[in-house]
N, C-alpha and C positions, 0 to 999 in steps of 0.2 A: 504494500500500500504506500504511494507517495504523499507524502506530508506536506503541507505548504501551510508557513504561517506570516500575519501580517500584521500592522497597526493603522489606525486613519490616522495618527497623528504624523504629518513630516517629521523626520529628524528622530524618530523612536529610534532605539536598539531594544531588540525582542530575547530576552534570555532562556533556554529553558532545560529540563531535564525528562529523562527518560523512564528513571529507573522508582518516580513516584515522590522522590525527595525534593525537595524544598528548593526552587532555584532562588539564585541570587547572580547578581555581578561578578560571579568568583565560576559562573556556569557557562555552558555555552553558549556562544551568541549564536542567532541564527546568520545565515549566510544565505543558503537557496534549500528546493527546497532536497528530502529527500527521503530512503525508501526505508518501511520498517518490515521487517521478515517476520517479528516474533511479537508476541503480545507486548506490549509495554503502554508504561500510563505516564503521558506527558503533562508536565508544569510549565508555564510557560507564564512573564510579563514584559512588561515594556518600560523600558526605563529611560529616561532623557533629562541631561541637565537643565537645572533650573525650576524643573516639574517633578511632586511625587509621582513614587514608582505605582505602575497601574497594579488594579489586584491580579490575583495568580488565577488563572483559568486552566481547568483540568480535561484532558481527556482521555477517555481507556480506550486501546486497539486491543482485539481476542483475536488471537489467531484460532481457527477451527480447525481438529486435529485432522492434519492428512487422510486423506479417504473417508471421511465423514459425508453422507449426505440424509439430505432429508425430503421425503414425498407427505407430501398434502391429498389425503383420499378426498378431503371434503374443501373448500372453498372460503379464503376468506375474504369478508369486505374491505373492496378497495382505496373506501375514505379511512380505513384502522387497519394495515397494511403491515404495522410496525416493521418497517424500512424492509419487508419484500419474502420470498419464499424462504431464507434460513431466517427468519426472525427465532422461531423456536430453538433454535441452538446456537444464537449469536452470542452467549456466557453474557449476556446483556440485562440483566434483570430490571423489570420497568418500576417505575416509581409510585407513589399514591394517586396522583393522575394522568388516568387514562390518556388524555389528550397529548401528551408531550409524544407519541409517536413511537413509542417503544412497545406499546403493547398491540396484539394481533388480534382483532376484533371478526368474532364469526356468529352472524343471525341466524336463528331460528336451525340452526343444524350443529350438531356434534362436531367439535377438535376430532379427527381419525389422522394423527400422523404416524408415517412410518422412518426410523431412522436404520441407515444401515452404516456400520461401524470402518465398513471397509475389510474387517477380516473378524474370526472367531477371535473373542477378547474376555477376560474373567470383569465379571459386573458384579457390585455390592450393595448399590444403593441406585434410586431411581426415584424422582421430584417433578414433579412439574407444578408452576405456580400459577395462579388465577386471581383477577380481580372482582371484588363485589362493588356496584355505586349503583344500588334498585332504582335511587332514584331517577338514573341513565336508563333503566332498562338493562343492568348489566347484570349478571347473573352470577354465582357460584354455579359452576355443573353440578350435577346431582350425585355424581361420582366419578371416579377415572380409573379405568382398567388397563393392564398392564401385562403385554404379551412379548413374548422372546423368540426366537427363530434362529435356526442354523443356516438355512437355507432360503428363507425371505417366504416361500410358498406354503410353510408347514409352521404356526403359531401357535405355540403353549403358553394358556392362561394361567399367569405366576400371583396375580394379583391382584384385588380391587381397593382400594382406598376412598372410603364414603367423605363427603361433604360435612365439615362442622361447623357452617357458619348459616344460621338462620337466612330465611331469603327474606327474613322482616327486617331483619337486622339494617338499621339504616347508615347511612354515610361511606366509607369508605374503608372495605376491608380486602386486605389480602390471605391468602391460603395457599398454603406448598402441599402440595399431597405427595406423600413420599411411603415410599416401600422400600424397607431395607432386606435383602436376601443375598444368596451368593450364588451364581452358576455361569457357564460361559453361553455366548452366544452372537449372532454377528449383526441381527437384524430388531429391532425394539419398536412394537407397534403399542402407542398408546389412544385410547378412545376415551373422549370427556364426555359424559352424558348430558346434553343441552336437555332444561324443563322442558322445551318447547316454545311455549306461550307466555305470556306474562298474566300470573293468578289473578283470579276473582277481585281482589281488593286492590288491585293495584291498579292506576290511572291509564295504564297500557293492555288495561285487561285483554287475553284474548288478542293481542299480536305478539309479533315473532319475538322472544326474550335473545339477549344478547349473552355469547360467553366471550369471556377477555384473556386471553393467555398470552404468557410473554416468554420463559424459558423451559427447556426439558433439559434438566442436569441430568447426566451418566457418571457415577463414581466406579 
């Protein structure tokens, strides 16, 4: 991924670092721009005589390990996109608001993705996390099941992990629904259970309820 970073003000020098630590004037300055091979979490300000130094702006790169991919059985909405087909395993976990574009918005139908690892791999632990905001129409799944494969065609069911957050439950809640076991396997097919509809009491009675997912950890 190539890097490029900038200031509106003339005359800036831009400092920054890589490795998550604290830049200063004693860091590197930027020069052009350039490429990063491996995760790393950039610091980064702008510093110019005469003027305080700007504040530090952070950002994380995740590299996704070699031969990772990921298929989408089911369809998500294109205005909650969360930046495009690997959002589910961009190590990118989304915030308390849905809006900032992190999170993968899918109406009135089930999360069904399948992840294949690239080769047989020993697994320990398996997460996926979701957002609640009813007031959006966003939904907790009703649950997420958790299936394994050797060969992508042949899937054994390792797991379900139920829902613990009321769907009355108001404001803003998130949930990681995790299974921890151990076995190997090459291919990880997880399904979230959408309500459907948005309930009786609810102002959206009776249309399409929303599920919101953001990451599928693999330990």
């Amino acid at each position: 991924t190539e890097v490029a970073l900038g200031c509106i003000t003339p005359g800036g020098d831009v400092f920054f670092t890589l490795d998550g630590t604290e830049p200063s004037t004693a860091s590197g300055k930027y020069e052009k721009p350039f490429k990063l091979t491996e995760s790393a979490t950039l610091k980064a300000f702008v510093a110019k005589t005469g003027m305080p130094n700007s504040g530090v702006l952070t950002a994380e790169f995740h590299k996704i390990p070699v031969g990772r991919t990921l298929t989408l059985n089911t369809a998500f909405a294109n205005q909650y996109s969360g930046g495009g087909d690997l959002c589910l395993i961009d190590f990118i976990r989304g915030p308390l608001n849905f809006r900032t574009g992190a999170w993968q918005g899918y109406q009135g139908v089930d999360v069904d993705a399948v992840i294949d690892l690239g080769s047989i791999q020993l697994i320990n632990k398996l997460e996926a996390g979701f957002l609640q905001d009813v007031g959006a129409w966003i939904f907790m799944p009703l649950e997420v099941q958790y299936y394994v494969s050797a060969d992508g065609k042949e899937f054994q069911h390792i797991g379900t992990v139920m829902n613990e957050v009321s769907h009355r439950t108001l404001g803003v809640n998130i949930q990681n629904f995790t299974l921890n076991f151990s076995t190997k396997a090459r291919f990880i097919k997880v399904i979230a259970k959408n309500q459907g509809t948005c309930p009786d009491w609810h102002v959206g009675e009776g249309q399409p309820a929303w599920i919101f997912a953001d990451e599928i950890a693999i330990e």
